[in-house]
C-alpha positions in Angstrom: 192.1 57.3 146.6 189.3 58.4 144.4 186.9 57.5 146.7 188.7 59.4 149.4 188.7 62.5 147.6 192.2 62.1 147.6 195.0 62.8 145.3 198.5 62.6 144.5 201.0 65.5 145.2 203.7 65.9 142.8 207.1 65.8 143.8 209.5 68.8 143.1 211.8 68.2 141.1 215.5 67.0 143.0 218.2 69.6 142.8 220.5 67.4 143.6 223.7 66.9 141.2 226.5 64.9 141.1 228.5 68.1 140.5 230.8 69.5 142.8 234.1 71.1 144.0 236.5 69.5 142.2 234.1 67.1 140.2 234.1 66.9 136.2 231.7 66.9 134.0 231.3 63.4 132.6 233.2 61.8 129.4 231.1 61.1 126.5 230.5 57.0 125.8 233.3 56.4 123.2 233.2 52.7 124.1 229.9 52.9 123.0 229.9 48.5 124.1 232.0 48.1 121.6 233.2 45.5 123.9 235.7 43.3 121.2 238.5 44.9 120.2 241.2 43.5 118.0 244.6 44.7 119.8 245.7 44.5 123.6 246.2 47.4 125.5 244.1 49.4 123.2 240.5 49.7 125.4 240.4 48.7 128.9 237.0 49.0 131.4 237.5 49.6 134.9 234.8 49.9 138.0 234.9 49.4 141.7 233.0 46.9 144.1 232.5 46.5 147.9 233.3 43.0 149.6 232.1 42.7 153.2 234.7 41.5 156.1 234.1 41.7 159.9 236.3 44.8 159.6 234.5 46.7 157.6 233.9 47.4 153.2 236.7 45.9 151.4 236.9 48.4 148.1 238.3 46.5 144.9 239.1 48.7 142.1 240.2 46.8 138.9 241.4 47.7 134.8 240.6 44.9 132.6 241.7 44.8 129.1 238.9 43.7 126.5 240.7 42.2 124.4 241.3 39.4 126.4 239.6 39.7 129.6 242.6 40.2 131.6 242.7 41.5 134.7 245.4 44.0 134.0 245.2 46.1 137.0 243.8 46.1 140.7 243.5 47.9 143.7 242.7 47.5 147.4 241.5 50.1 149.9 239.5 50.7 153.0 238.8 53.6 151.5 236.5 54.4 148.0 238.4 57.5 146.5 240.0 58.5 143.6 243.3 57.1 144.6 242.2 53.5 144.5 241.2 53.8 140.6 244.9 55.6 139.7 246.4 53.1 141.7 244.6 50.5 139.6 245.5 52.3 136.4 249.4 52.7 137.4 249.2 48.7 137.9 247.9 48.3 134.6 250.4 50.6 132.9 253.6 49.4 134.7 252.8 45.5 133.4 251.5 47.0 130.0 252.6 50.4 128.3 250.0 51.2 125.9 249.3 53.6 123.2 246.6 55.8 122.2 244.3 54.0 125.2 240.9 54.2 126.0 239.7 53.5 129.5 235.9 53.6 130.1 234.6 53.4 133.4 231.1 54.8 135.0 230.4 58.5 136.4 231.5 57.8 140.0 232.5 60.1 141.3 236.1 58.2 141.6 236.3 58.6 138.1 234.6 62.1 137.1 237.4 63.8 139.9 239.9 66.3 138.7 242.8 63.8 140.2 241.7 61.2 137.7 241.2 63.4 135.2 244.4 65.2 135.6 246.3 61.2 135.5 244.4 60.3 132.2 245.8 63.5 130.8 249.5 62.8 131.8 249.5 59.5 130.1 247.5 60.7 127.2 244.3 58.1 127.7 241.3 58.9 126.6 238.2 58.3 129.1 235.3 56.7 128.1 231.8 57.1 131.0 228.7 54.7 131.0 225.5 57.0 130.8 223.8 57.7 133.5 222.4 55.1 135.3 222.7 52.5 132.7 225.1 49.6 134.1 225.2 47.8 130.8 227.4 50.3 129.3 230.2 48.8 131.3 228.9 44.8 131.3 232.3 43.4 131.5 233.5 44.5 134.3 230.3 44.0 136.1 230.7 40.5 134.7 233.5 40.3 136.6 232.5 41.2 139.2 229.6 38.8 139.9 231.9 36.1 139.2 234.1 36.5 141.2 231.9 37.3 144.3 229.8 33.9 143.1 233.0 31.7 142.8 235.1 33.4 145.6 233.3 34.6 148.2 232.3 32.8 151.4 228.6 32.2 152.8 229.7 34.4 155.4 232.0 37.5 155.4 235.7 37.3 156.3 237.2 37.9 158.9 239.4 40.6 158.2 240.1 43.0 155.3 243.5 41.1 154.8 241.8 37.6 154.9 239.9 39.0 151.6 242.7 40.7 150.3 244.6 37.7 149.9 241.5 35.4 148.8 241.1 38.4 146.0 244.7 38.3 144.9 244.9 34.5 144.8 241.7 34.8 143.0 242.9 37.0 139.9 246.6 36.1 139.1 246.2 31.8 140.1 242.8 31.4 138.9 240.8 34.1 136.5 243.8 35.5 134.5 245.6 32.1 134.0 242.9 29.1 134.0 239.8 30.7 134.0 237.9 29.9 130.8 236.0 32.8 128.4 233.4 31.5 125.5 235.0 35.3 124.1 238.5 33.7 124.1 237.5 31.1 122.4 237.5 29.1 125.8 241.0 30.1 126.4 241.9 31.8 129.5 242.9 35.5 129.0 246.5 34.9 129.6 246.1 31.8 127.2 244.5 34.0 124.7 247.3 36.2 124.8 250.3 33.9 124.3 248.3 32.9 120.9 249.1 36.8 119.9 252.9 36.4 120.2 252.9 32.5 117.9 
């Protein structure tokens, strides 16, 4: 470039914001990867992923409790929207009423919505949001997530939506929560790891 007389041009900067009508600002970090916890049903972590199908994305929304690394909630859609995290919440809190809850999740804008926001405030749960751009603040559900597309998904996608919908669901309540093993559990699965609580 030098010897081109060239030079770089600097880029404006983006206006572009992840604001907008109906969108929230984000909730501060109170997880803060404080990612062991000594109660159930006292911090859960939540996220979304795509699977691919012949049909079309697949959207799988789950709630996973860190004190176990139970799959405590999931979701299913077509469609990546604010309904398919509540509906993964309301799973959650129908198997496992809970008190004084945190739920920390990223700044999608599934979760930085006024619908979300608006159901966290009816059961009086306090959200929890990654910073920006940094994936680590939520590691155990993106944990998850990469096992279970390493261990369940096929070489090539399925077929249908409900093809993978069953393979997910098969995948969570026969395998991960019940017989998977966790070096945090001790090697106990999380459903294993919870029965010790009750002893």
């Amino acid at each position: 470039m030098r010897i081109h007389g060239l030079k770089a041009r600097k880029r404006n900067k983006s206006k572009a914001s992840s604001t907008g009508p109906g969108i929230m600002p984000a909730a501060p970090n109170v997880l803060g990867r404080q990612f062991t916890v000594k109660h159930p049903n006292s911090a859960w972590v939540s996220d979304i992923t795509q699977l691919a199908t012949a049909e079309g994305w697949l959207y799988l929304a789950v709630v996973i409790d860190l004190y176990s690394r139970r799959v405590v909630g999931w979701s299913m859609s077509k469609t990546n929207n604010s309904d398919l995290v509540i509906a993964a919440l309301t799973m959650g809190l129908m198997n496992r009423p809970s008190h004084r809850l945190l739920v920390h999740s990223d700044r999608g804008r599934q979760y930085t919505c006024k619908p979300y926001y608006d159901f966290l405030a009816t059961h009086s749960i306090t959200a929890s949001m990654s910073r920006k751009g940094n994936c680590w603040d939520n590691a155990v559900a993106e944990s998850f997530f990469a096992s279970l597309k390493i261990e369940l998904m096929p070489q090539k996608t399925w077929r249908s939506r409900d093809e993978a919908r069953t393979a997910i669901f098969e995948y969570i309540e026969t395998w991960y929560n019940p017989k998977r093993r966790h070096s945090t559990n001790g090697n106990r699965s999380p459903i294993a790891f919870e029965a010790e609580l009750v002893r």
